[in-house]
PDBQT receptor file of N, H, CA, C and O in Angstrom, charges set to zero:
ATOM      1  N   UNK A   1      16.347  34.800   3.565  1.00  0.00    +0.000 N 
ATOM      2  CA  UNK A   1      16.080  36.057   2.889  1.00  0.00    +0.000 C 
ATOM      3  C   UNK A   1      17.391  36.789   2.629  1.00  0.00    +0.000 C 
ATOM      4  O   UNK A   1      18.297  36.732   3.460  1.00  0.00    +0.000 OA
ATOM      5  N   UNK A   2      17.514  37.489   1.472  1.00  0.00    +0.000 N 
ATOM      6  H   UNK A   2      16.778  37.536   0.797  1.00  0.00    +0.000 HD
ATOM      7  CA  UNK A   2      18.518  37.802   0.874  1.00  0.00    +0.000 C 
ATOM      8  C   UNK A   2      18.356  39.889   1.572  1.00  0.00    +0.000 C 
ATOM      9  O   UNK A   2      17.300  40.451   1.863  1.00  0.00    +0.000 OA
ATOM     10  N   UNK A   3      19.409  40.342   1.613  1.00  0.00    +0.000 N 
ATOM     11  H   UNK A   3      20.266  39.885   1.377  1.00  0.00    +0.000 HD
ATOM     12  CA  UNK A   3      19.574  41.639   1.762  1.00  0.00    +0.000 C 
ATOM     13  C   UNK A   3      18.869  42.674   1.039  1.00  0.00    +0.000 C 
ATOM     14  O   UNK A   3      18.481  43.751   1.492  1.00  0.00    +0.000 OA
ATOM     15  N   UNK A   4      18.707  42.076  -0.525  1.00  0.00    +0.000 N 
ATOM     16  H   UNK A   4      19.022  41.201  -0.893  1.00  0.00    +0.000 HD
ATOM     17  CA  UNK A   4      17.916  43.060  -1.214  1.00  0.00    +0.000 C 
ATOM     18  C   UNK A   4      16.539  42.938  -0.724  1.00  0.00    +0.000 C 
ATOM     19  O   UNK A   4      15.824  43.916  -0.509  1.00  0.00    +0.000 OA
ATOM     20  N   UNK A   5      16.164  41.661  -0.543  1.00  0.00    +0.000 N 
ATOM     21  H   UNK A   5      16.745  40.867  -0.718  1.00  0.00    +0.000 HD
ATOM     22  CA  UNK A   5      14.686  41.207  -0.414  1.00  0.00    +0.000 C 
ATOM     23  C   UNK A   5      14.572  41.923   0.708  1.00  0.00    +0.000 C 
ATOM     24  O   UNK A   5      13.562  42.571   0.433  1.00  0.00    +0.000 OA
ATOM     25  N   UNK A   6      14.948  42.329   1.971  1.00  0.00    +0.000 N 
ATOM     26  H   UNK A   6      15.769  41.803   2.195  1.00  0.00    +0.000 HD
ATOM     27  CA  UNK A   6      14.624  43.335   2.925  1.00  0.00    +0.000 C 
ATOM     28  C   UNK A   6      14.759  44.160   2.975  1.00  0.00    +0.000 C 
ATOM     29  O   UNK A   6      14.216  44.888   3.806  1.00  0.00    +0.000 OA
ATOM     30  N   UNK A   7      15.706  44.594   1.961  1.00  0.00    +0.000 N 
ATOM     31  H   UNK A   7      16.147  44.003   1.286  1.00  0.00    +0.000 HD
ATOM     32  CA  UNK A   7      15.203  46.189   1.715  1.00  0.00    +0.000 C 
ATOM     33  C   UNK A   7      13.878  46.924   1.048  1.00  0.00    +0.000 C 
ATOM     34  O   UNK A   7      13.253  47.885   1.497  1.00  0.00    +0.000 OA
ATOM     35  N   UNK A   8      13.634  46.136  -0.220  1.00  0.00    +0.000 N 
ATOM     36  H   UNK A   8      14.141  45.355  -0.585  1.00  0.00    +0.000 HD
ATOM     37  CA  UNK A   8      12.842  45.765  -1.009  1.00  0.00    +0.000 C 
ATOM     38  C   UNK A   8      11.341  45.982  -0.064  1.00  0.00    +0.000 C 
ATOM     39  O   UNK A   8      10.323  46.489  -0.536  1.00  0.00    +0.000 OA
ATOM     40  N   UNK A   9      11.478  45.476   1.356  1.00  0.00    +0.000 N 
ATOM     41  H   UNK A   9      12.305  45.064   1.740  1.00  0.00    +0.000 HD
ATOM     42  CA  UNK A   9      10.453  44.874   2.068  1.00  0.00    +0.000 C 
ATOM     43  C   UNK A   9      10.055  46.388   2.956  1.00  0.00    +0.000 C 
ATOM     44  O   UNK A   9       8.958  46.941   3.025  1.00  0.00    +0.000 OA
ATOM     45  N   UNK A  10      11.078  46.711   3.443  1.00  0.00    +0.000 N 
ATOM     46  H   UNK A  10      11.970  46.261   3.386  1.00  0.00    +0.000 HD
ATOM     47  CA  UNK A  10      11.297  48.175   3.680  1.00  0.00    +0.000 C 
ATOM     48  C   UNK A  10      10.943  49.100   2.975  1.00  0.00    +0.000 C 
ATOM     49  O   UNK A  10      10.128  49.838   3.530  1.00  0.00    +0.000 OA
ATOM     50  N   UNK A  11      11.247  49.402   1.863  1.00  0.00    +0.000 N 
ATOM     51  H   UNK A  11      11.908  48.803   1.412  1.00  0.00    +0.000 HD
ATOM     52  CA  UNK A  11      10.316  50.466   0.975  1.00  0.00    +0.000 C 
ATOM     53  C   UNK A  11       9.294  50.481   0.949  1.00  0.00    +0.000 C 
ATOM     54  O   UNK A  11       8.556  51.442   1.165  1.00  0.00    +0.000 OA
ATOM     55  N   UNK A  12       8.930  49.064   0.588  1.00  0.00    +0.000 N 
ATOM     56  H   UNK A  12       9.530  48.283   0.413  1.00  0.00    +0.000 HD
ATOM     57  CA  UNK A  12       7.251  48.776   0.295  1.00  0.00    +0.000 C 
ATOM     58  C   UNK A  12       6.720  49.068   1.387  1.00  0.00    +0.000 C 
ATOM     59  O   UNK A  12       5.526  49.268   1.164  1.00  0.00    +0.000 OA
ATOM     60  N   UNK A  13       7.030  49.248   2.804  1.00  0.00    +0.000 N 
ATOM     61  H   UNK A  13       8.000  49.085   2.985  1.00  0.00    +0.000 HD
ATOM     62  CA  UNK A  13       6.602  49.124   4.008  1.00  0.00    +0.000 C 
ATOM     63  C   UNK A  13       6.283  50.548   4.139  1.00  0.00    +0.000 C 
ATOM     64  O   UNK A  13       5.168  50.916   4.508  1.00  0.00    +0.000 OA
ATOM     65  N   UNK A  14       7.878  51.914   3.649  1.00  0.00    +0.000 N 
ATOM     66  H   UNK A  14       8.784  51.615   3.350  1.00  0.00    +0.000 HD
ATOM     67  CA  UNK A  14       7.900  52.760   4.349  1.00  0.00    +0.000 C 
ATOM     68  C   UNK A  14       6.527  53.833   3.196  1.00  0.00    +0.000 C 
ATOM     69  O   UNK A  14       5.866  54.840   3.450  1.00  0.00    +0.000 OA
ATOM     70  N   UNK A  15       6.646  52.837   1.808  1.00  0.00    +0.000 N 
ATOM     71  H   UNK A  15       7.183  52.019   1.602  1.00  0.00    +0.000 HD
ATOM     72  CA  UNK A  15       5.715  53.501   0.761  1.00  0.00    +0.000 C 
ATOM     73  C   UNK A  15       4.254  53.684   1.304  1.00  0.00    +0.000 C 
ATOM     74  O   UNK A  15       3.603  54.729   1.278  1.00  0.00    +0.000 OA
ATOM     75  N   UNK A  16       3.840  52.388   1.832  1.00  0.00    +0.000 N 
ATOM     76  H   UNK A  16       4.369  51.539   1.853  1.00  0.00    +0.000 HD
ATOM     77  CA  UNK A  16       2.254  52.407   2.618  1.00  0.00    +0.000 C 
ATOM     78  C   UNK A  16       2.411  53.497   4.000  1.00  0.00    +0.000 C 
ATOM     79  O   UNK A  16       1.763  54.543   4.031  1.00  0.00    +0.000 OA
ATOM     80  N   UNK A  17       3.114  53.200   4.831  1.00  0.00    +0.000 N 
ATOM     81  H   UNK A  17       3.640  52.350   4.806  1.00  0.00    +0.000 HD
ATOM     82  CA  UNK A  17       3.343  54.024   5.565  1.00  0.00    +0.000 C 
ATOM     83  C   UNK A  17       3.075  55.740   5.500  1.00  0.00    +0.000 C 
ATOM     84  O   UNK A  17       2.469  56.470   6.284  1.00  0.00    +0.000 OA
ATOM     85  N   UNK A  18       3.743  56.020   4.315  1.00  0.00    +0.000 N 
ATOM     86  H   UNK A  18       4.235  55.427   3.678  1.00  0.00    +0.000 HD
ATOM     87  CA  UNK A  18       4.122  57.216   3.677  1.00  0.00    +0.000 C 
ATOM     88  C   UNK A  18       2.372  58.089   3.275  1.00  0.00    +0.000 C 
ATOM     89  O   UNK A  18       1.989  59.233   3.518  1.00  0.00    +0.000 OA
ATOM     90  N   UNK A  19       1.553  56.705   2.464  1.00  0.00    +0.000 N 
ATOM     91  H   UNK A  19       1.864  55.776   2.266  1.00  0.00    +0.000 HD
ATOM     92  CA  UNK A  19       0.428  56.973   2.123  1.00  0.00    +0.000 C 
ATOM     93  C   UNK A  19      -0.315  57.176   3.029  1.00  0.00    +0.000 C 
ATOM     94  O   UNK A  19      -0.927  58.206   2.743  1.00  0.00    +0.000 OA
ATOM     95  N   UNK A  20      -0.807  56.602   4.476  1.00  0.00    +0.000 N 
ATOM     96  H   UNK A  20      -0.311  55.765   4.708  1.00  0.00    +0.000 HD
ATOM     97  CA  UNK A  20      -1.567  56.651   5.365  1.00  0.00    +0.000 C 
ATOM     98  C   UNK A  20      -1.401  57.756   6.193  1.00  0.00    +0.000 C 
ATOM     99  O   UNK A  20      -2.452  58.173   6.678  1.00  0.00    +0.000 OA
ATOM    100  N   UNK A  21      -0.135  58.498   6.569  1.00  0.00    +0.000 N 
ATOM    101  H   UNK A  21       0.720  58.159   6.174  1.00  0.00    +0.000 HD
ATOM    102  CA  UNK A  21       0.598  59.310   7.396  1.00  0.00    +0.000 C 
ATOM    103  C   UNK A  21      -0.313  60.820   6.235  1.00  0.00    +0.000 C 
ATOM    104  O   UNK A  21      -0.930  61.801   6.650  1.00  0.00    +0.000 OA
ATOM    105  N   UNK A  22      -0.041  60.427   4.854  1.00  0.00    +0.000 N 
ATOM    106  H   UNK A  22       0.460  59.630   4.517  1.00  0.00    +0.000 HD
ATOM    107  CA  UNK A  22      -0.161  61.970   3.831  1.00  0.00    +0.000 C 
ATOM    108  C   UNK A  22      -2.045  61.426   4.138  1.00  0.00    +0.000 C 
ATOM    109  O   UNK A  22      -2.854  62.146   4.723  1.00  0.00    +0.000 OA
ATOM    110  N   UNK A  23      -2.307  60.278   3.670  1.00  0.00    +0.000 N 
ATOM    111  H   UNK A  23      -1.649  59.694   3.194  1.00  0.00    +0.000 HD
ATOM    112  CA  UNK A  23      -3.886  60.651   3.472  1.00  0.00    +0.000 C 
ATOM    113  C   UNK A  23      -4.841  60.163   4.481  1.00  0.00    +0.000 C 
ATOM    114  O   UNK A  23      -5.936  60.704   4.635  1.00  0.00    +0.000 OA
ATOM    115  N   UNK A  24      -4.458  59.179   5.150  1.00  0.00    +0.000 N 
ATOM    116  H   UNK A  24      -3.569  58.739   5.025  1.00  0.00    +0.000 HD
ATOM    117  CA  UNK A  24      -5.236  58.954   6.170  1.00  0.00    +0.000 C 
ATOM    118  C   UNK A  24      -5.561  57.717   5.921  1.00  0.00    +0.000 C 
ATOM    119  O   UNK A  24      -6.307  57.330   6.821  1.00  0.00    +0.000 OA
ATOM    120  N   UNK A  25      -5.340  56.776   5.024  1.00  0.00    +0.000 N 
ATOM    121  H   UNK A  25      -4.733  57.090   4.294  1.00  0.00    +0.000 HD
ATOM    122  CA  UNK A  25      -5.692  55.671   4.303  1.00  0.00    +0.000 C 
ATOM    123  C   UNK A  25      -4.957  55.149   3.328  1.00  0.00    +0.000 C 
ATOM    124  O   UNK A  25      -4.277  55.956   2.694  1.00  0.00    +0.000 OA
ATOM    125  N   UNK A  26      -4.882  53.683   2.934  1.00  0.00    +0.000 N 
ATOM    126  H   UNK A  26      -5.434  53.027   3.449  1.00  0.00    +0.000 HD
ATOM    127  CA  UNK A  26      -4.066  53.646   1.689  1.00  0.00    +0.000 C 
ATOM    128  C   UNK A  26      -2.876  52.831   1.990  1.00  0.00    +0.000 C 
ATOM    129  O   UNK A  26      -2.003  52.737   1.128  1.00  0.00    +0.000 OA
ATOM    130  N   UNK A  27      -2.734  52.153   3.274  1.00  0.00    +0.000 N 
ATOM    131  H   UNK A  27      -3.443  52.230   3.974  1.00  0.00    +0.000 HD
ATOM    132  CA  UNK A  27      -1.470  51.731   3.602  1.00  0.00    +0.000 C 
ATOM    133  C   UNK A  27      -1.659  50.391   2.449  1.00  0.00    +0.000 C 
ATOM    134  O   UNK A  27      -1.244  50.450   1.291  1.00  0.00    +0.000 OA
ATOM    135  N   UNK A  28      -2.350  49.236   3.029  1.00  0.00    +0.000 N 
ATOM    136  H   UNK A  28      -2.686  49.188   3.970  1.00  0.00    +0.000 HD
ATOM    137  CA  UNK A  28      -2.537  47.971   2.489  1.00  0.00    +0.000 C 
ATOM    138  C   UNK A  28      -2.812  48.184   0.595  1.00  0.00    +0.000 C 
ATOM    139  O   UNK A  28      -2.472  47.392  -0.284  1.00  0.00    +0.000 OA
ATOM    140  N   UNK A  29      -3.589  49.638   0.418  1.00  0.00    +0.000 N 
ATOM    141  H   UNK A  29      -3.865  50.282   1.132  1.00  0.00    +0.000 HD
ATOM    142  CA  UNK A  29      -3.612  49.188  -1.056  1.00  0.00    +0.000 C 
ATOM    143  C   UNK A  29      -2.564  49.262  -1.901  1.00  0.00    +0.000 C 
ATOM    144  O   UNK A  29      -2.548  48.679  -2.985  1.00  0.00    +0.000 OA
ATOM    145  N   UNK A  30      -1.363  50.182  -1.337  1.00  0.00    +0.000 N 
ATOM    146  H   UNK A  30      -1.375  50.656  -0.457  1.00  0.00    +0.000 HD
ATOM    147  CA  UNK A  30      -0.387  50.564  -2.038  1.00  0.00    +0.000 C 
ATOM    148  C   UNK A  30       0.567  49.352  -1.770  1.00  0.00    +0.000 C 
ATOM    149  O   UNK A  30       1.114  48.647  -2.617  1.00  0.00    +0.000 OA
ATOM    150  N   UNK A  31       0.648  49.262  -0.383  1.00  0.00    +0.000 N 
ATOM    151  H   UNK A  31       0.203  49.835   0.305  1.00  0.00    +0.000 HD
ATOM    152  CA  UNK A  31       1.916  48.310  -0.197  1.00  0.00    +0.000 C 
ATOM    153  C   UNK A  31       2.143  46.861  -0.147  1.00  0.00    +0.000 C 
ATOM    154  O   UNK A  31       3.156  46.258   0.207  1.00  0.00    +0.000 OA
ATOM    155  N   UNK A  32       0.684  46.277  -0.688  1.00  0.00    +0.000 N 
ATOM    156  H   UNK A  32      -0.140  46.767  -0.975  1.00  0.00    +0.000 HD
ATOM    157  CA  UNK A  32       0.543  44.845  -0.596  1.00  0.00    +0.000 C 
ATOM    158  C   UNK A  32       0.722  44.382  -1.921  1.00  0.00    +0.000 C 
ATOM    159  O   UNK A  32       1.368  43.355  -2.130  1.00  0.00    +0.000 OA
ATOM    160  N   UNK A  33       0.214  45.038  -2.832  1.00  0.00    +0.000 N 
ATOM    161  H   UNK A  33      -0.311  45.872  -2.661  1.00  0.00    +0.000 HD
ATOM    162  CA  UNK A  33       0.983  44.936  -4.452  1.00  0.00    +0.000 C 
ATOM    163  C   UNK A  33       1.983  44.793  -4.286  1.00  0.00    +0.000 C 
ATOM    164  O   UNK A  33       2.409  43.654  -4.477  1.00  0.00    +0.000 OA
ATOM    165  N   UNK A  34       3.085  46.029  -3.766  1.00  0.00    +0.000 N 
ATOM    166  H   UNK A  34       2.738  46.955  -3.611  1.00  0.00    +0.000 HD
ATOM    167  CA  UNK A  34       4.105  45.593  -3.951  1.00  0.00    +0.000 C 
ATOM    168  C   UNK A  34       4.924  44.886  -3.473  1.00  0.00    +0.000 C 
ATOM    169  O   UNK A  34       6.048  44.739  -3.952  1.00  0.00    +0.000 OA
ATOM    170  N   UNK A  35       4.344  44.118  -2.064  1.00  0.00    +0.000 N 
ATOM    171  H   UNK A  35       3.431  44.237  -1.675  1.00  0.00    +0.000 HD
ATOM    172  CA  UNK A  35       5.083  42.952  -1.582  1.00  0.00    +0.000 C 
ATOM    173  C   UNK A  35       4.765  41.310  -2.031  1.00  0.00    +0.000 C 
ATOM    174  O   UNK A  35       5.145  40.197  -1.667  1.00  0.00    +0.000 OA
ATOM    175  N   UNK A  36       3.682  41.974  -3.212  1.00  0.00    +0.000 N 
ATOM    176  H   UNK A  36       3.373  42.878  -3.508  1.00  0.00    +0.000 HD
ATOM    177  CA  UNK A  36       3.218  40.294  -3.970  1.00  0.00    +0.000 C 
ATOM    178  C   UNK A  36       3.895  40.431  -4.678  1.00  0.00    +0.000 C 
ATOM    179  O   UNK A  36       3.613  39.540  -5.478  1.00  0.00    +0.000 OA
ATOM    180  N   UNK A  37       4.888  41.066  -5.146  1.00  0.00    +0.000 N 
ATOM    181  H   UNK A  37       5.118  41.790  -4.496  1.00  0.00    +0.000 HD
ATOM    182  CA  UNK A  37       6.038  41.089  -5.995  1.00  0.00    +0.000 C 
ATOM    183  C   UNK A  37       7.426  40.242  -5.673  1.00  0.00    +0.000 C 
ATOM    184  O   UNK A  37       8.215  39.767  -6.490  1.00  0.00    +0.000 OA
ATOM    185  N   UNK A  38       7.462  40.214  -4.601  1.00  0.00    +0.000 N 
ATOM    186  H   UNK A  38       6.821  40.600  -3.937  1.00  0.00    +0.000 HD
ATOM    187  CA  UNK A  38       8.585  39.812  -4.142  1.00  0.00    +0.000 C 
ATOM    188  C   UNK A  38       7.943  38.183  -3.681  1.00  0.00    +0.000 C 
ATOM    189  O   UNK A  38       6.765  37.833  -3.613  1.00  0.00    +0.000 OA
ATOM    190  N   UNK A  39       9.502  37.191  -3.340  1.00  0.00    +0.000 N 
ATOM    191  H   UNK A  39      10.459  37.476  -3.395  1.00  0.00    +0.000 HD
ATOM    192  CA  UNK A  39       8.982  36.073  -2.783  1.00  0.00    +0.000 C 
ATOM    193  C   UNK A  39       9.200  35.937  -1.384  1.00  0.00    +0.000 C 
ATOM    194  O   UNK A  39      10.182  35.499  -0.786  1.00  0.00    +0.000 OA
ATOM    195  N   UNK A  40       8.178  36.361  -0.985  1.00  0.00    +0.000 N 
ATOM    196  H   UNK A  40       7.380  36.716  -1.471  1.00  0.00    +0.000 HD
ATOM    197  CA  UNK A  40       7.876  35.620   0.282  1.00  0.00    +0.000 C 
ATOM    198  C   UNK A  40       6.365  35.779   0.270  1.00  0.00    +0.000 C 
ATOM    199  O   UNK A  40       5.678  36.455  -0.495  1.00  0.00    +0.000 OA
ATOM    200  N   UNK A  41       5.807  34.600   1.824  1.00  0.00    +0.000 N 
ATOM    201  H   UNK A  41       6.365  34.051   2.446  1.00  0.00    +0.000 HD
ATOM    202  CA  UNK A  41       4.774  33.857   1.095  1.00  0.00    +0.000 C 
ATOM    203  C   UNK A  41       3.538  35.327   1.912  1.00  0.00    +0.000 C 
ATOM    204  O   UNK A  41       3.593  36.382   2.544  1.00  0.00    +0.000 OA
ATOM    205  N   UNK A  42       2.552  34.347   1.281  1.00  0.00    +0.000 N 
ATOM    206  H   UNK A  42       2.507  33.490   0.767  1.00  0.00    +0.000 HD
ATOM    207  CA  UNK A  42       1.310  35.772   1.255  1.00  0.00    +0.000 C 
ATOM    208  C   UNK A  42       0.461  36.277   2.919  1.00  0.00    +0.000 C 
ATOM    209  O   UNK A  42      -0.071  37.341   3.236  1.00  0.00    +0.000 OA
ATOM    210  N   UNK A  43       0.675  34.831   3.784  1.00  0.00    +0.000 N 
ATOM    211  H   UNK A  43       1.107  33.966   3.526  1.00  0.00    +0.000 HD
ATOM    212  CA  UNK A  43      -0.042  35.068   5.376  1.00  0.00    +0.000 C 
ATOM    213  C   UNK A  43       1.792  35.928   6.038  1.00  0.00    +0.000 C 
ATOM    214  O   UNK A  43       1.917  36.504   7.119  1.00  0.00    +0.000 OA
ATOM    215  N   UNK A  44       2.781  35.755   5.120  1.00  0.00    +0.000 N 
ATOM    216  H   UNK A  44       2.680  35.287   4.242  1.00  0.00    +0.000 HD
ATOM    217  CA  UNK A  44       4.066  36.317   5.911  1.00  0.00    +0.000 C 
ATOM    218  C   UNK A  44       3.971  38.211   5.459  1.00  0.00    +0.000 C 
ATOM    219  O   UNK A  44       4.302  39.161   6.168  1.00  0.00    +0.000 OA
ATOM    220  N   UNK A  45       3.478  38.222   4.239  1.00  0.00    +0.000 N 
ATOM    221  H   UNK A  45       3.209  37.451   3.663  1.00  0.00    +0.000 HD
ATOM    222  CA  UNK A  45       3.011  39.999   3.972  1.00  0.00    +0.000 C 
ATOM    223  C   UNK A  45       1.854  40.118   4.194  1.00  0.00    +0.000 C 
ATOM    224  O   UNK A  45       1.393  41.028   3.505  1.00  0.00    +0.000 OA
ATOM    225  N   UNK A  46       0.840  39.470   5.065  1.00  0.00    +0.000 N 
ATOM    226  H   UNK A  46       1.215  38.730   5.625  1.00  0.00    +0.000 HD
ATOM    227  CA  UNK A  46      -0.489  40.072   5.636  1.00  0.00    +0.000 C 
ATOM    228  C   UNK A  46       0.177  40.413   7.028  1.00  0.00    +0.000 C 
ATOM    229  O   UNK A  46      -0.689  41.103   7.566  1.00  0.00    +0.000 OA
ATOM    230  N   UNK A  47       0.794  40.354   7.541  1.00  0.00    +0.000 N 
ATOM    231  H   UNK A  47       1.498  39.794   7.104  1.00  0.00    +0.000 HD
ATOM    232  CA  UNK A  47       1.227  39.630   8.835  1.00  0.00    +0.000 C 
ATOM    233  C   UNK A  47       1.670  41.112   8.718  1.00  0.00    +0.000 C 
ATOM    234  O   UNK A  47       1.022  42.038   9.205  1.00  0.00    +0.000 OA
ATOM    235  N   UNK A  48       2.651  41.235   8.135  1.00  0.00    +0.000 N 
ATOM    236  H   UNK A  48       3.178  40.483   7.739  1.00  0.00    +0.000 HD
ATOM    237  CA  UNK A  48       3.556  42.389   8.126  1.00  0.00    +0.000 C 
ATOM    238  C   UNK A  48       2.894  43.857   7.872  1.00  0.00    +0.000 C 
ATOM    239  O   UNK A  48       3.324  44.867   8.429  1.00  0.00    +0.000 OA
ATOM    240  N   UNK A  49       1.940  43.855   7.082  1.00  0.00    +0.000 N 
ATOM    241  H   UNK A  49       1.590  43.035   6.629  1.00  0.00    +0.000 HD
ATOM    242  CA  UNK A  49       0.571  44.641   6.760  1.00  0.00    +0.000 C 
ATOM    243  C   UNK A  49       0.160  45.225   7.954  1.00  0.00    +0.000 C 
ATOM    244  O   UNK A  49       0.218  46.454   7.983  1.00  0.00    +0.000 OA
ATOM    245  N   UNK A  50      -0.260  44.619   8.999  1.00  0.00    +0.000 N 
ATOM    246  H   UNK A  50      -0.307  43.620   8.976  1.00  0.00    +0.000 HD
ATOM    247  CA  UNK A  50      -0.991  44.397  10.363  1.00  0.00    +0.000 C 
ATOM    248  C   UNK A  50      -0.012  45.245  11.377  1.00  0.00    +0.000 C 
ATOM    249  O   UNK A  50      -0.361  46.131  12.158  1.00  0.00    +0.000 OA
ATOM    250  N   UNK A  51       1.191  44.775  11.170  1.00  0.00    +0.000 N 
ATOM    251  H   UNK A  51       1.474  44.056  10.536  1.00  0.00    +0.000 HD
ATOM    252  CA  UNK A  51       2.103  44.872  12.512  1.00  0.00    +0.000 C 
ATOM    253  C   UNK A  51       2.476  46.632  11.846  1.00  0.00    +0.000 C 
ATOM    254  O   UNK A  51       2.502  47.566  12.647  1.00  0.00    +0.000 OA
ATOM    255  N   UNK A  52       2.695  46.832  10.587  1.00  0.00    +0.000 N 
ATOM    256  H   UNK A  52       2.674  46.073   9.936  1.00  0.00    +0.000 HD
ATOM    257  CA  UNK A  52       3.300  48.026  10.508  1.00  0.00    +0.000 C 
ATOM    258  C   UNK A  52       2.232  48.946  10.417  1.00  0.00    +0.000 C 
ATOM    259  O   UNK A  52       2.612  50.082  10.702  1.00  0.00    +0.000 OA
ATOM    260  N   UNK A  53       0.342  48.830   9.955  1.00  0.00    +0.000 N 
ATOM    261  H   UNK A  53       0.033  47.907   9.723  1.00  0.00    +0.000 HD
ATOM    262  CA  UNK A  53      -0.406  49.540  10.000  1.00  0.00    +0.000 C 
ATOM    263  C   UNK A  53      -0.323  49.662  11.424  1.00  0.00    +0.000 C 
ATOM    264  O   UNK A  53       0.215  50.743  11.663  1.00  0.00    +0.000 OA
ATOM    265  N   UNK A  54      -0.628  49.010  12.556  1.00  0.00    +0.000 N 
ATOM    266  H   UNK A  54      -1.065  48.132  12.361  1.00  0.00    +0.000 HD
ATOM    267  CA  UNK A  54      -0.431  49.067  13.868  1.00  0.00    +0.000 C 
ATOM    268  C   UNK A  54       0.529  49.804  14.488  1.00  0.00    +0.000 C 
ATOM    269  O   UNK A  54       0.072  50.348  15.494  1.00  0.00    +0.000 OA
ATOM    270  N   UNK A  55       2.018  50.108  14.233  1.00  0.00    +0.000 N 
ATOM    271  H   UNK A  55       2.389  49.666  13.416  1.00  0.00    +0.000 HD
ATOM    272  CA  UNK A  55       2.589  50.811  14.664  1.00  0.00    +0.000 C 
ATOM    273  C   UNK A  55       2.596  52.748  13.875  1.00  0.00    +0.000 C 
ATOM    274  O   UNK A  55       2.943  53.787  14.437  1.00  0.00    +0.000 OA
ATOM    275  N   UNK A  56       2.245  52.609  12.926  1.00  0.00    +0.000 N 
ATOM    276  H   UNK A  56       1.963  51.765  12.470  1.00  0.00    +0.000 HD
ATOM    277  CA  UNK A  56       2.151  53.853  12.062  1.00  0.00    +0.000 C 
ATOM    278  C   UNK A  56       1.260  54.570  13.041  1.00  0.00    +0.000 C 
ATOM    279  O   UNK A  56       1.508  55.683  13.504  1.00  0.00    +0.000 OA
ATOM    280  N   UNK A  57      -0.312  53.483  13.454  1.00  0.00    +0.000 N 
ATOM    281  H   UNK A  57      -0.514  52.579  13.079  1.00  0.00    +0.000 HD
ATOM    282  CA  UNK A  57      -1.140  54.484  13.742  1.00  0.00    +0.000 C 
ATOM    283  C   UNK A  57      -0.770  54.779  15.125  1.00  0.00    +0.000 C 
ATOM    284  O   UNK A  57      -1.235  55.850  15.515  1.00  0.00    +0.000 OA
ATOM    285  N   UNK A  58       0.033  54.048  16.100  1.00  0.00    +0.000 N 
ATOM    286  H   UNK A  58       0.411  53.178  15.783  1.00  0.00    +0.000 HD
ATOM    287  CA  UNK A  58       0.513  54.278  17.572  1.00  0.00    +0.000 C 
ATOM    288  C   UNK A  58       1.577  55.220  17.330  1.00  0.00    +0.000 C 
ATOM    289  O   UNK A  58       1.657  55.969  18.304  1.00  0.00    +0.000 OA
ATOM    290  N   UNK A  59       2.655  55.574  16.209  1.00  0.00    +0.000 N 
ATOM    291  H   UNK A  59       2.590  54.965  15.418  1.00  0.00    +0.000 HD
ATOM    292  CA  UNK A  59       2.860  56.703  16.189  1.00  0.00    +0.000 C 
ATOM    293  C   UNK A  59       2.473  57.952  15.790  1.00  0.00    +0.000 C 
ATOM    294  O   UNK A  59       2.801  59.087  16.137  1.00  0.00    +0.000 OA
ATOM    295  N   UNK A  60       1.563  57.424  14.842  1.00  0.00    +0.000 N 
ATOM    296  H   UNK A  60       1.297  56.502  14.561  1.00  0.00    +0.000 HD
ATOM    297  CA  UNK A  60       0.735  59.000  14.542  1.00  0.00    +0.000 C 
ATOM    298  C   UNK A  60      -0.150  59.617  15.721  1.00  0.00    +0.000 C 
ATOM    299  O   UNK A  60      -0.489  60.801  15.746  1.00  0.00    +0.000 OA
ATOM    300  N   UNK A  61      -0.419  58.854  16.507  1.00  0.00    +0.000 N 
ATOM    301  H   UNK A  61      -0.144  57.893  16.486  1.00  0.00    +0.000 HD
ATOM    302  CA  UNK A  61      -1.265  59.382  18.143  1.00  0.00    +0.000 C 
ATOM    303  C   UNK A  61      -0.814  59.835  18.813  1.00  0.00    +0.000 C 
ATOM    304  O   UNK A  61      -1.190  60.871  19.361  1.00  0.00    +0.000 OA
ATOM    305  N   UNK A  62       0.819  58.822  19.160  1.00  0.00    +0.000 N 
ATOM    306  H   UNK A  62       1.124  57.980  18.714  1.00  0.00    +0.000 HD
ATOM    307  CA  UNK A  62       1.727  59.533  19.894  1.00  0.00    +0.000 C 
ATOM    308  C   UNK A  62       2.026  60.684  19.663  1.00  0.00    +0.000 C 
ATOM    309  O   UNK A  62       1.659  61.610  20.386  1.00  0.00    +0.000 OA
ATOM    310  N   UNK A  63       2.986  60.881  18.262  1.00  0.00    +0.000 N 
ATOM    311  H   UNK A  63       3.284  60.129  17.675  1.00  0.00    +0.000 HD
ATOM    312  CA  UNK A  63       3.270  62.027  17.363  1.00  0.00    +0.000 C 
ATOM    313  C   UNK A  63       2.715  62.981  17.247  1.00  0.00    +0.000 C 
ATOM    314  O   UNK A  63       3.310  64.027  16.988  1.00  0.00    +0.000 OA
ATOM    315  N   UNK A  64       1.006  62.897  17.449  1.00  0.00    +0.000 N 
ATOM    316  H   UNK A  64       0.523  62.047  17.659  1.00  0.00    +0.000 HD
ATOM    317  CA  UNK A  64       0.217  64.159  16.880  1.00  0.00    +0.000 C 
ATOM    318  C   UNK A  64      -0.313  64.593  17.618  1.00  0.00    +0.000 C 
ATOM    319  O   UNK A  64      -0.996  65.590  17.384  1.00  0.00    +0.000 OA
TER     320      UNK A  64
């Protein structure tokens, strides 16, 4: 994986993130588009889907 491609991976991450934190929902619909954009393969951005909805909501509990 190239440097852009993880950044790339990062936005898309912090974009869903961003949505669920403002609405309560919305992580996977926003941010899985835009990681079918990029190449890497599709069980490696479900994967990633999972692990970062999972930590968003352990910090929004913590956090709130």
């Amino acid at each position: 994986m190239t440097v852009t491609i993880i950044i790339l991976v990062v936005v898309a991450v912090f974009v869903g993130a961003l949505m669920r934190t403002m609405f309560g929902f919305g992580e996977a619909i926003v941010s899985m588009p835009l990681r079918s954009l990029l190449p890497i393969p599709l069980n490696t951005s479900v994967s990633l889907i999972g692990m970062a909805g999972l930590t968003v909501a352990v910090l929004t509990v913590v956090g709130g």
